[in-house]
PLY file of the C-alpha trace (Angstrom):
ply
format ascii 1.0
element vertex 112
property float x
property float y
property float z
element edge 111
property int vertex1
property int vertex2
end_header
154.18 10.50 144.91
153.77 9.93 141.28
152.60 12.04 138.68
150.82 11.25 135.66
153.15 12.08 132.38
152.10 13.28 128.53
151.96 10.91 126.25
152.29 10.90 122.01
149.67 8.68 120.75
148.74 8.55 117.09
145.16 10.17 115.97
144.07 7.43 114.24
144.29 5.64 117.02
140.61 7.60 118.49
138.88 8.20 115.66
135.86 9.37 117.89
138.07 11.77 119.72
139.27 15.10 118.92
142.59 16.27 118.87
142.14 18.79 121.41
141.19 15.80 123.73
143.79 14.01 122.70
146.41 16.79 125.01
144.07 15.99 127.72
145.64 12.48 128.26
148.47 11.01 130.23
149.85 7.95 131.31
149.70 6.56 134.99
152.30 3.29 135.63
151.83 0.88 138.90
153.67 -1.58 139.31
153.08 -4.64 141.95
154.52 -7.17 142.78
153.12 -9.15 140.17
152.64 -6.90 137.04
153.04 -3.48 135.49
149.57 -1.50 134.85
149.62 1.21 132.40
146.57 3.44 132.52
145.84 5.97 129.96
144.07 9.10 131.60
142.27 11.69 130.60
142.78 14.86 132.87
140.07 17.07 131.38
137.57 14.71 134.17
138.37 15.93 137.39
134.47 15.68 138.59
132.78 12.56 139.27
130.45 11.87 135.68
129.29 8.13 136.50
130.56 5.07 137.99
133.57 4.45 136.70
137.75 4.48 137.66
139.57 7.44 138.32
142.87 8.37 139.43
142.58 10.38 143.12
144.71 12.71 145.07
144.83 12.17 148.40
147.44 14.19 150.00
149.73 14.29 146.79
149.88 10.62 146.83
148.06 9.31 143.90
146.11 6.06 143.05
143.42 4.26 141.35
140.20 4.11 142.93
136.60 2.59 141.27
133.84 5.45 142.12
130.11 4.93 142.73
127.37 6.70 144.53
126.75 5.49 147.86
123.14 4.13 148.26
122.78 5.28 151.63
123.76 8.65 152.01
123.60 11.10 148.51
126.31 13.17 149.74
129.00 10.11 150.21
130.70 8.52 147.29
132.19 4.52 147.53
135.50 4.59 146.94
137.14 0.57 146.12
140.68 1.51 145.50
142.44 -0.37 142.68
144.56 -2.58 144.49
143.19 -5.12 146.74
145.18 -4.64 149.44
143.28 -1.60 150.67
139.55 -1.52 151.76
137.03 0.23 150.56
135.24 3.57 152.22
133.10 6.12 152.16
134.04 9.64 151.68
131.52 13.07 151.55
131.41 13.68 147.98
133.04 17.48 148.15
136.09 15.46 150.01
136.79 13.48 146.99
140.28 14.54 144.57
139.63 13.36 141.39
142.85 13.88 139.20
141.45 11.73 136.23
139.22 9.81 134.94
140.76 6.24 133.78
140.75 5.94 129.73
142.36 2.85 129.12
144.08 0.41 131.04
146.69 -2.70 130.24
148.72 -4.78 132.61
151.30 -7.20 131.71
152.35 -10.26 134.13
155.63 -10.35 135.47
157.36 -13.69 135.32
160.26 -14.53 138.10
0 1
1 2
2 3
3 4
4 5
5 6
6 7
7 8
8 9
9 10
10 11
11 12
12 13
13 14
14 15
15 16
16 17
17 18
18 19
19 20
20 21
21 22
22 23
23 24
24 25
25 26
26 27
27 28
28 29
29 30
30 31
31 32
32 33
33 34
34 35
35 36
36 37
37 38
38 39
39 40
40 41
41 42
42 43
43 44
44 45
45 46
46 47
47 48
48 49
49 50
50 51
51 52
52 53
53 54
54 55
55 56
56 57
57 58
58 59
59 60
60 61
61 62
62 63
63 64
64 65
65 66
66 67
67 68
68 69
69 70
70 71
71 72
72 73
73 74
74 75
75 76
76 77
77 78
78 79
79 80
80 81
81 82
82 83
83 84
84 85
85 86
86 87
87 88
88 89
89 90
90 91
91 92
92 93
93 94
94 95
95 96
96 97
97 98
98 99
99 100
100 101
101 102
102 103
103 104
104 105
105 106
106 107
107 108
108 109
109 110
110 111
């Protein structure tokens, strides 16, 4: 498993955030087999606020997941995880281990 580390990031940077957010985010790397994704989280968001991406906990293996309500049932959540490879589910919404909410996110292309 992989945990998130702290990161030094200048103010000026997020002029619309406050410096006591600004200890509240980290940096989660992934790396495929065709690029290196940097995400910038912000671990203060541990609940579900909106549709958005946020970095789980399943087990004390972590990864990226988009989050939306489920249309059918109000107590699931749809969970697309980041990478393609895995399928999307449904999960009861007091089941779900939000670690972070996704801040910012960059990937650069590998080239063999």
């Amino acid at each position: 498993s992989c945990e998130p580390s702290g990161i030094s990031i200048s103010e000026k940077l997020f002029t619309d955030i406050s410096s006591l957010e600004i200890k509240n985010l980290y940096y989660f790397q992934l790396s495929t087999l065709n690029n290196n994704i940097t995400s910038i989280v912000d671990i203060s968001i541990n609940k579900y606020v909106g549709p958005d991406l946020y970095l789980l906990n399943d087990k004390n293996t972590l990864f990226l997941a988009f989050i939306n309500e489920s249309h059918l049932r109000d107590d699931k959540m749809i969970v697309k995880p980041f990478l393609k490879k895995f399928h999307s589910f449904h999960i009861p919404s007091k089941l779900l281990n939000i670690s972070a909410r996704v801040f910012w996110q960059s990937s650069k292309f590998i080239y063999d």
